[in-house]
C-alpha positions, 0 to 999 in steps of 0.5 A, a space after each residue: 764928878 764936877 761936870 755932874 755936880 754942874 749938869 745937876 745944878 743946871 737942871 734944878 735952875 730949869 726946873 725952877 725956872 719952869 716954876 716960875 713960868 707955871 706961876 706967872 703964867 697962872 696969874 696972868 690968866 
């Protein structure tokens, strides 16, 4: 149960860092 709850939290952290990156990415074109 813990280890999911951990797997699940890192993969919002990657989404939110491909965000992030998709922003900055935009703005610097």
């Amino acid at each position: 149960m813990f280890y999911k709850l951990t797997t699940t939290r890192i993969n919002i952290i990657r989404v939110l860092h491909e965000k992030m990156d998709f922003k900055t990415n935009i703005q610097n074109i």
